[in-house]
N, C-alpha and C positions, 0 to 999 in steps of 0.2 A: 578384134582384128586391129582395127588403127588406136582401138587404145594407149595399145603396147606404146606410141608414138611419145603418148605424153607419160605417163608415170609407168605404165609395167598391166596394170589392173582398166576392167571398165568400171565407169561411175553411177550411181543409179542419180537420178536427178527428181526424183521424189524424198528424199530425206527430211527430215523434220527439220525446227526449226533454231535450234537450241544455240546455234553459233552460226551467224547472219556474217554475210558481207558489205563491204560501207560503199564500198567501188567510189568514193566521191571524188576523184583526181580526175582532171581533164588531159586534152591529148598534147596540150603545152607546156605540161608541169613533169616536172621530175621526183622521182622517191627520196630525193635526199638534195639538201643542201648545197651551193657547189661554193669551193672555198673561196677566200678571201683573196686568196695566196695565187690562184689558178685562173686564165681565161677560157673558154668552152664557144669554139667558133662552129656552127652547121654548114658539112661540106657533103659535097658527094664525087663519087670516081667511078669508072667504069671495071668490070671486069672483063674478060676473055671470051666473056660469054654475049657482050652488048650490052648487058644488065646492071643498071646505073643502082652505086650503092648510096645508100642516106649514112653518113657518120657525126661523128661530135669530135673537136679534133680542140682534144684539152693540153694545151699548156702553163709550165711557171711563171707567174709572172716577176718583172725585174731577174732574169735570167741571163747571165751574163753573155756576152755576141757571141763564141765559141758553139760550134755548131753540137746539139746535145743529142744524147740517147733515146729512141722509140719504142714503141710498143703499140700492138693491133691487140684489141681484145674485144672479143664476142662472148653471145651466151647468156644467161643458160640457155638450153633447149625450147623454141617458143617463147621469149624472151624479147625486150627491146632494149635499145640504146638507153631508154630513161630509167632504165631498171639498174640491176646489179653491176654489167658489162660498165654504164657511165661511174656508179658509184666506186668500180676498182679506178676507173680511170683518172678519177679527182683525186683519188688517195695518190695513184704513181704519179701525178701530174704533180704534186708538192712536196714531191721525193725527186724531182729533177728531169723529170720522163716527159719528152713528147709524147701524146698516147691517143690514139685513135678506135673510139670505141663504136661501131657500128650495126648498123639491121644487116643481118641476111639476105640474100633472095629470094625474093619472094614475099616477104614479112613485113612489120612496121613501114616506114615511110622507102624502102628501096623498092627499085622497079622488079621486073617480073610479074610473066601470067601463067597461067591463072595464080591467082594468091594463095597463101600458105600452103605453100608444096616444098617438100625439104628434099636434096641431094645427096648423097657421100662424097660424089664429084665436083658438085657446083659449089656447094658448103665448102669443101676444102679450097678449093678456087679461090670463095671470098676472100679466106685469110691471106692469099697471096696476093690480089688485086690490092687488097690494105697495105700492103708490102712495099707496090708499086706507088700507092699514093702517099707512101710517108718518105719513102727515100727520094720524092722530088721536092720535097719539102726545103724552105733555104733554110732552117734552123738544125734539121737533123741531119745527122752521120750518119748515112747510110750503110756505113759498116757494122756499125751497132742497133741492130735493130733485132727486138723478140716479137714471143707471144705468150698473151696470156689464154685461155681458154675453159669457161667456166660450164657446169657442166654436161650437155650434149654436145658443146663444142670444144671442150675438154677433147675427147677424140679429134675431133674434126681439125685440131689446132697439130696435134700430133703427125696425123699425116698430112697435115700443107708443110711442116717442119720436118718430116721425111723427104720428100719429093724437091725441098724450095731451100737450094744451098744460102741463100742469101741470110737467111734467119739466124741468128746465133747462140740462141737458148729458147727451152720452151720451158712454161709449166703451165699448170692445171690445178683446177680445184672443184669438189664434187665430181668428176667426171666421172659420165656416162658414157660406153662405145653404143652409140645410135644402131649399127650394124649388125651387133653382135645381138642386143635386147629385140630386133625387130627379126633377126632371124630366127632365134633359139630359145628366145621366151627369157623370162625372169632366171636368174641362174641355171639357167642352159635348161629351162623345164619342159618346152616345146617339144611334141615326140613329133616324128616326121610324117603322122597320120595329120595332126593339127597344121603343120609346114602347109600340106600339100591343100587342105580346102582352106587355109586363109587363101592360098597364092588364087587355088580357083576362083572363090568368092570376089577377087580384085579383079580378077582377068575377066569375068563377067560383068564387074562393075564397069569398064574401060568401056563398051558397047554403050551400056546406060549412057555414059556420060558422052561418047559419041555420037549417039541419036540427040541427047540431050542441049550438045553445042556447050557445056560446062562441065564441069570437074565439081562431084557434090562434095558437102563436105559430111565426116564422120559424125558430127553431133557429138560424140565423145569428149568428155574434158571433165574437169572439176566442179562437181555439183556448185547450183550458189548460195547451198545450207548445207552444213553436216552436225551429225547430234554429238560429235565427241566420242562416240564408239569403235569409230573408225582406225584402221592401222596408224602409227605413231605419224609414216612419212607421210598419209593423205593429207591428215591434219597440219602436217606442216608446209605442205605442198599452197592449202587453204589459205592458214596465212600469211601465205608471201605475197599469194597471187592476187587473193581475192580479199583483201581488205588492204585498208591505206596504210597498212605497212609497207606492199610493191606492188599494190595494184597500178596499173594503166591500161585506156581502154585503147590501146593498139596492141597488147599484149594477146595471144593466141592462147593461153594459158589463164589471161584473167577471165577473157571472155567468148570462147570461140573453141575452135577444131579446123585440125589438118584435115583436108583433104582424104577421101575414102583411098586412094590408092597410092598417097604417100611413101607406105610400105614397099613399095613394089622394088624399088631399086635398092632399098635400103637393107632387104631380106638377102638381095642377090650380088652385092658388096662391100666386102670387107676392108673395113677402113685402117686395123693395125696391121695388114699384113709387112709393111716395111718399117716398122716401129724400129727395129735396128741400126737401121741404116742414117738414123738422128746422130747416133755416137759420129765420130769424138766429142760433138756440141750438146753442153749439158741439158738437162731431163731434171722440173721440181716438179713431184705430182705429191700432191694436196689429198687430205681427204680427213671425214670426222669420225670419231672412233667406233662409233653409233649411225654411219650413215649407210642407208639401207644399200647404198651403192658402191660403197666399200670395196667392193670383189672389184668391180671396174679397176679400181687405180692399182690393188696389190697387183693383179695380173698384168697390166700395163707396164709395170717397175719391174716385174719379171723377164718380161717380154724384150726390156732396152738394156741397151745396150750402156757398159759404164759413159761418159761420168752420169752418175743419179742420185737422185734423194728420194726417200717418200717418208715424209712428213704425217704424222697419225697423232690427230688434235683429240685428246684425250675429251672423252663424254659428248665429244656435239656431233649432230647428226646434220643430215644431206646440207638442207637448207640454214643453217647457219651459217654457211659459207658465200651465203649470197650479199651477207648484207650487215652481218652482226660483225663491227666494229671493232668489239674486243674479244674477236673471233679469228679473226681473218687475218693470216701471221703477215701484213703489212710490210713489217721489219726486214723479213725475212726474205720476201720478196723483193723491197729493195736491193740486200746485201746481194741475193740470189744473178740479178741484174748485173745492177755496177759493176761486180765483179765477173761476170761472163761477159758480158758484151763488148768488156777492153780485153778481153783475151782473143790472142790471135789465132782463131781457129775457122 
């Protein structure tokens, strides 16, 4: 049921012992380095919702007065700000980008109760609340401003950039539609016999957790051993999350689980239904040639509207897009930016 949340599959949590996790990062430390080049200030903003967000609000430094271009980035899915989201954001930050990489709702250091509960509504919210906190910014233009969204919030970035005329380009990388996987199962495999007792199973849980006075959580996640026999993505799911490649212990993904009825809204709302409605303002969606997630982003590029791109990084799979260096088309990204974001559209 709420596995579906985090990778698609449940995990068993007896597994041997053959490939261990180090988890040695504390809750003050980040996966990667932050440049030389870049400062990295801790802000927080409100949404629409009351729900104060925790961000990292990285800029160039020696930058010249000239008020410069933004960018909000979240994700991936169960993810933190000290993870991937900050690591894209030091790379744009020394590419010329104010870039505001933030927690969720609900998640890492942002407010929200009960904890780790994800929206289609509120999640998209976030990116626009990001919106609001960058274009008061005295350094940026608030005519130019994107998103990026890496991937469960790959979708999520899509339709706050549906819905939120002020955005001026989006792209995406790994993306997952959170909606689509929590309704329909792994490539649409869910028959609507399984739909109907996940939904029961939740809507009896909702009584549990109201007698309870809590929201339990699913127990579901990534084992903290796997033998190596496991499907290509667990193992890489492993280690991003769960050793000192991207571990961090506010991560929901290194160490923890969503909420048992998570699902609930997420089964019964669809997040690309105006994936259209982005055009005239460009569309880069990302994705590795080998990433089990793959279908996400073809279908996505299908579904928008020109101008677009999709971008198909020959041999690498989901998770190398989270963090591998001379993976991650940087470059591309830049160009992708600079040149939308002066376009008057």
């Amino acid at each position: 049921m709420a596995a579906m949340l985090v990778f698609g599959i449940a995990f068993s949590q007896t597994n041997s012992n053959q490939k261990v996790s180090k988890m040695s990062r504390t809750a003050e430390q980040y996966t990667f380095d932050l440049s030389d080049q870049v400062s990295r200030q801790s802000v927080t903003f409100t949404n629409r919702y009351g729900i104060t967000l925790a961000g990292d609000l990285y800029a160039p430094k020696n930058a010249e007065t000239a008020k410069l271009p933004a960018l909000a980035i979240s994700g991936p899915f169960g993810a933190v700000k000290e993870q991937a989201s900050g690591l894209y954001a030091n790379q744009m930050a020394q590419r010329g980008f104010v870039v505001l990489a933030f927690d969720p709702s609900y998640t890492g250091e942002s407010g929200g109760e009960p904890r780790h509960v994800a929206s289609p509504d509120i999640n998209t919210e976030d990116f626009s609340a990001a919106i609001d906190f960058l274009g008061l910014q005295e350094n940026v233009d608030r005519e130019k401003v994107g998103i990026i969204g890496i991937c469960g919030f790959g979708g999520f970035a899509l339709n706050a950039t549906a819905v939120d005329k002020r955005v001026k380009a989006v792209a995406t990388t790994s993306m997952y539609d959170m909606s689509r996987v929590n309704a329909k199962g792994y490539f649409d495999s869910t028959t609507p016999e399984q739909r109907t007792q996940m939904l029961e199973q939740m809507s009896q849980q909702r009584w549990v957790d109201a007698e309870n006075g809590t929201a339990a959580l699913s127990g579901v996640g990534l084992p903290s051993e796997i033998t190596g026999d496991e499907p290509e993505f667990v193992q890489g799911y492993f280690d991003y999350y769960k050793t000192d490649r991207g571990f961090h212990p506010r991560s929901i993904n290194s160490n923890s689980s969503w909420t048992v009825t998570t699902p609930i809204s997420l089964m019964n709302m669809p997040i690309m239904s105006y994936i259209n409605e982005i055009s005239p303002r460009p569309v880069l969606i990302i994705a590795g040639e080998n990433a089990h997630s793959k279908y996400f982003s073809e279908d996505a590029y299908e579904a928008a509207n020109e101008p677009k791109e999709l971008i198909i990084i020959p041999g690498k799979v989901h998770t190398d897009l989270y963090d591998r260096l001379d993976v991650i088309p940087f470059d591309k990204l830049e160009t992708f930016f600079s040149e939308n974001l002066s376009a008057n559209l």
